[in-house]
C-alpha positions as YAML, in Angstrom:
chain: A
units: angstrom
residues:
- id: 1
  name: UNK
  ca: [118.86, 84.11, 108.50]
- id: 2
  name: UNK
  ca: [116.68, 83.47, 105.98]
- id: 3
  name: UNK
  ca: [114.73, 80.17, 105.46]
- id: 4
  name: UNK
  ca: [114.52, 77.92, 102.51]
- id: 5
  name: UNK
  ca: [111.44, 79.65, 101.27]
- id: 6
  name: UNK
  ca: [113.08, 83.20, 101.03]
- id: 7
  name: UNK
  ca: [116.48, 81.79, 99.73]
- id: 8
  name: UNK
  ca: [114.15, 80.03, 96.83]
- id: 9
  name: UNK
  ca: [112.25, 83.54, 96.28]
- id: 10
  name: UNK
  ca: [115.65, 85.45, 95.88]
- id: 11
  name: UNK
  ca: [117.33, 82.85, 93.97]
- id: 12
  name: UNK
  ca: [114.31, 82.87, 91.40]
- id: 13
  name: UNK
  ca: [114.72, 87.15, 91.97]
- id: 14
  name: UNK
  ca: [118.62, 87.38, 91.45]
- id: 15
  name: UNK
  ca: [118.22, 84.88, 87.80]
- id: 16
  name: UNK
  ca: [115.31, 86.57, 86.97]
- id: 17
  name: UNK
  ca: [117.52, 89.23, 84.65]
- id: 18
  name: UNK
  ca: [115.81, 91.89, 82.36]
- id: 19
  name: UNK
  ca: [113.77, 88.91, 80.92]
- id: 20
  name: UNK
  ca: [112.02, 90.32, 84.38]
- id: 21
  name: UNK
  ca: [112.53, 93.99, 84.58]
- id: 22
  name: UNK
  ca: [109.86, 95.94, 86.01]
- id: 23
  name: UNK
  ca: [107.44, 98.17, 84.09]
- id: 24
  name: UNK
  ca: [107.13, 101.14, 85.20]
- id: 25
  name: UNK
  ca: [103.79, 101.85, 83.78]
- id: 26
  name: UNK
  ca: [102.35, 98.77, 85.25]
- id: 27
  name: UNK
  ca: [103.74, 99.56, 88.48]
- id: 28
  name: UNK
  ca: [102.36, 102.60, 88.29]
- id: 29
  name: UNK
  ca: [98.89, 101.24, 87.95]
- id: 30
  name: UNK
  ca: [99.33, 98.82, 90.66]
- id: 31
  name: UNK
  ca: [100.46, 101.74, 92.96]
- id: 32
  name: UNK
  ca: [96.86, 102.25, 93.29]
- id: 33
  name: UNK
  ca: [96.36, 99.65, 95.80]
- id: 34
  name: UNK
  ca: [99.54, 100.80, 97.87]
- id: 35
  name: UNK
  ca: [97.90, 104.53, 97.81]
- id: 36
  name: UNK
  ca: [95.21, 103.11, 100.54]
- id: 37
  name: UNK
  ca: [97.87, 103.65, 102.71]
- id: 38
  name: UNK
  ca: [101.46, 105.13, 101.39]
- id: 39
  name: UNK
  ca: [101.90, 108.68, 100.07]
- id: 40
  name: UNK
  ca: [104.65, 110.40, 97.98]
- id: 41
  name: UNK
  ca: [105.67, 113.28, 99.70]
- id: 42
  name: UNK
  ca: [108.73, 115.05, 99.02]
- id: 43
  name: UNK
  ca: [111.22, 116.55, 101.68]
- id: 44
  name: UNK
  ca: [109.65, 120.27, 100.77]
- id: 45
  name: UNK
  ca: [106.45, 118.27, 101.87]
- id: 46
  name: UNK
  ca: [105.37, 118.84, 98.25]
- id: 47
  name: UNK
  ca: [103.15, 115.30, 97.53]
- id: 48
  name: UNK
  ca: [104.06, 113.70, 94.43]
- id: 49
  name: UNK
  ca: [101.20, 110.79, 94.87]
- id: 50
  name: UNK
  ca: [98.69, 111.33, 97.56]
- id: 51
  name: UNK
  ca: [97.75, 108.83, 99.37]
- id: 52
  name: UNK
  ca: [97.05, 107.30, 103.07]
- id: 53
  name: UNK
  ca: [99.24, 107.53, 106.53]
- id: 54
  name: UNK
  ca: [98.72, 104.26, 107.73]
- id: 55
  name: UNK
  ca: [102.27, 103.63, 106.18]
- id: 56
  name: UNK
  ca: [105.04, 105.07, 105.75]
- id: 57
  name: UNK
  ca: [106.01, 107.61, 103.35]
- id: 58
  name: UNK
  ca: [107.62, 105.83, 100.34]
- id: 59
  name: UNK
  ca: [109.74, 109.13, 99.01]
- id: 60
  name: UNK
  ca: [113.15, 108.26, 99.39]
- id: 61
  name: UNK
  ca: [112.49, 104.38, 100.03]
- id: 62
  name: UNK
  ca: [115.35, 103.49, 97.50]
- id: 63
  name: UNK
  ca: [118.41, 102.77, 99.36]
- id: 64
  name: UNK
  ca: [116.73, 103.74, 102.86]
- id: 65
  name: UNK
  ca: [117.29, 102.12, 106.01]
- id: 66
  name: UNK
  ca: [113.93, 100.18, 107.15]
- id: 67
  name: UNK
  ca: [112.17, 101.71, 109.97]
- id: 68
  name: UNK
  ca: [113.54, 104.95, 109.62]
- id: 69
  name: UNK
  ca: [110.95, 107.83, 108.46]
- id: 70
  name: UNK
  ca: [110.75, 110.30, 110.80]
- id: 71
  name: UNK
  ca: [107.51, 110.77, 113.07]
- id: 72
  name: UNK
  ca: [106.58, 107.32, 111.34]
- id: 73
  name: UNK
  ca: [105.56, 105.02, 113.99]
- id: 74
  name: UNK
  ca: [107.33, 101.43, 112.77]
- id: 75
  name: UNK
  ca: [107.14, 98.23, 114.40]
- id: 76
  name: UNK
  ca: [109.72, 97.17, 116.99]
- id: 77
  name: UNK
  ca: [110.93, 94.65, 113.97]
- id: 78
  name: UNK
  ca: [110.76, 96.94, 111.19]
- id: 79
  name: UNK
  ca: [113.33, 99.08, 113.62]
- id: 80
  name: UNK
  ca: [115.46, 96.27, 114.64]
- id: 81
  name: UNK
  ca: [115.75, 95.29, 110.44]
- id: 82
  name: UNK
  ca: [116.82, 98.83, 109.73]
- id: 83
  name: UNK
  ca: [119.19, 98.76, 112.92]
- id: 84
  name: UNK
  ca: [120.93, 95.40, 111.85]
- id: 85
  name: UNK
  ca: [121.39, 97.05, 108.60]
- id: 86
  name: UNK
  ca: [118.49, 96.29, 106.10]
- id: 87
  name: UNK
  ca: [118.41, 98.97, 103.25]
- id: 88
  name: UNK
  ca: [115.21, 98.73, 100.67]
- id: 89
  name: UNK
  ca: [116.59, 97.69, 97.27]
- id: 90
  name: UNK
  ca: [114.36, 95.32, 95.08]
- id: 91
  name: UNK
  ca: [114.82, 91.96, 96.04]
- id: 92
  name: UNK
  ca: [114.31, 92.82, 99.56]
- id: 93
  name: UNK
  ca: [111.40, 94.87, 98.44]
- id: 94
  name: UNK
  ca: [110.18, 91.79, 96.18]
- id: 95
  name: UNK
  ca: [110.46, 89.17, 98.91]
- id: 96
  name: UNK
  ca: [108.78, 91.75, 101.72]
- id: 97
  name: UNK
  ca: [105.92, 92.56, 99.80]
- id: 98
  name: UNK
  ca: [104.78, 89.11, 99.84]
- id: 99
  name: UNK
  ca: [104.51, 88.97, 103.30]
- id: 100
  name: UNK
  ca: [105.95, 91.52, 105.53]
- id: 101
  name: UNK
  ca: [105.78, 89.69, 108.92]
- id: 102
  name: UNK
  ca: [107.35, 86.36, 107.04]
- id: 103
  name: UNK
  ca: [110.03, 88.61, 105.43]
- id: 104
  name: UNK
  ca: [110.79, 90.02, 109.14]
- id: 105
  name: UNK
  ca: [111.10, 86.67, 110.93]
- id: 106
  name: UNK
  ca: [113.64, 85.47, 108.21]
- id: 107
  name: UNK
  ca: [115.64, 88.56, 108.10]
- id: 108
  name: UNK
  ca: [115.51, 88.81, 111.99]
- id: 109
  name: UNK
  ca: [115.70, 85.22, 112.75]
- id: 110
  name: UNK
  ca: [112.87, 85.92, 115.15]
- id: 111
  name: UNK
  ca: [109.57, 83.69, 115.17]
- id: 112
  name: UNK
  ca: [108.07, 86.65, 117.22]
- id: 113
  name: UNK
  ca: [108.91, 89.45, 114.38]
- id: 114
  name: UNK
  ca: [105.67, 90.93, 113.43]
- id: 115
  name: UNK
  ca: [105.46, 93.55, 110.38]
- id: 116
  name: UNK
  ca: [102.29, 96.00, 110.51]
- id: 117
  name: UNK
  ca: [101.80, 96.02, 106.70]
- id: 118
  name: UNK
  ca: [99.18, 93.67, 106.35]
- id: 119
  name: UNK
  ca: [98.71, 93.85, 102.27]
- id: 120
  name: UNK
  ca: [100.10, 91.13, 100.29]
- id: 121
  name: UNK
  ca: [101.45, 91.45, 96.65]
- id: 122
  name: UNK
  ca: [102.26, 88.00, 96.06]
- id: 123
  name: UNK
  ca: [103.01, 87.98, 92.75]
- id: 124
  name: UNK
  ca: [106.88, 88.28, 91.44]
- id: 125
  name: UNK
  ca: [106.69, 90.73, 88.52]
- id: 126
  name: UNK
  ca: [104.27, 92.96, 89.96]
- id: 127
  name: UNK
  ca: [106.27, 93.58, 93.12]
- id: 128
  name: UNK
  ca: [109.31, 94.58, 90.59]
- id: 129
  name: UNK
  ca: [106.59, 96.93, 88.69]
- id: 130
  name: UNK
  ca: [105.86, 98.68, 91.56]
- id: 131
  name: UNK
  ca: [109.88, 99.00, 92.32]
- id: 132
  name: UNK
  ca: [110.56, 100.50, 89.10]
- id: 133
  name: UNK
  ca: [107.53, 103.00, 89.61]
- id: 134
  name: UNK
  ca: [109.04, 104.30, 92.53]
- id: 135
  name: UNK
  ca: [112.54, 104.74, 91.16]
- id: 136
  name: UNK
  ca: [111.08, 106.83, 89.11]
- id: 137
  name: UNK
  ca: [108.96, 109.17, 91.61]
- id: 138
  name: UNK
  ca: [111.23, 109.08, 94.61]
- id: 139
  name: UNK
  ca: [114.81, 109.96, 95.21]
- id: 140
  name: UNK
  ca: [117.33, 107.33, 96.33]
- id: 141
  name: UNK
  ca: [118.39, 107.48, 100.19]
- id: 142
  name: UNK
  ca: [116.13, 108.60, 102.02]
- id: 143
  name: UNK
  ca: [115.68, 112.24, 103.81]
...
């Protein structure tokens, strides 16, 4: 499924250890850039970060099936990644954020996956800052 280039990125994720925990205050700073087009908004539609609606809403993104926010209008990869059983936990997160449409077409085995997130956070350790913001603003699982 995945190629050599994903199995090197979660090999370097998985040895990484708490030399490479995220921090959360960082993350929260670099949360900025994802607020162009991700809100925080609870299931009593109560926002906890406000932000845009060209993605999806992150509350509940720990543990959650891909693809599967209600009214949120996915594409046909990001549905067939949650279908096939693709939960967000961090190295998946880590390894997507990169590059959503690469991440897809590994974890699919599809050349013709396409993501719709078009941002890039390429580096490592900020991808696992922003993780360990959202544990702590968002509830595991999803609505």
């Amino acid at each position: 499924m995945y190629n050599l280039y994903a199995i090197f990125v979660l090999g370097f994720v998985g040895l990484a250890g708490p030399a490479f925990a995220g921090d959360v205050a960082r993350g929260k700073a670099l949360f900025k850039d994802c607020r162009a087009c991700h809100s925080i908004i609870d299931e009593t539609e109560t926002p906890v970060v406000r932000g845009g609606r060209t993605g999806p809403n992150l509350y509940g993104v720990i543990g959650r099936h891909a693809g599967s926010v209600p009214g949120f209008h996915y594409s046909t990869s990001m549905i067939a990644a949650g279908k096939s059983g693709l939960r967000w936990n961090e190295e998946d997160f880590v390894v997507y954020v990169r590059d959503a449409t690469a991440y897809l077409r590994n974890y699919l085995d599809d050349a013709n996956a396409r993501g719709k997130m078009a941002y890039q956070l390429r580096d490592v350790q900020k991808a696992r800052d922003v993780w360990a913001y959202l544990q702590t603003v968002t509830r595991p699982g999803g609505f």
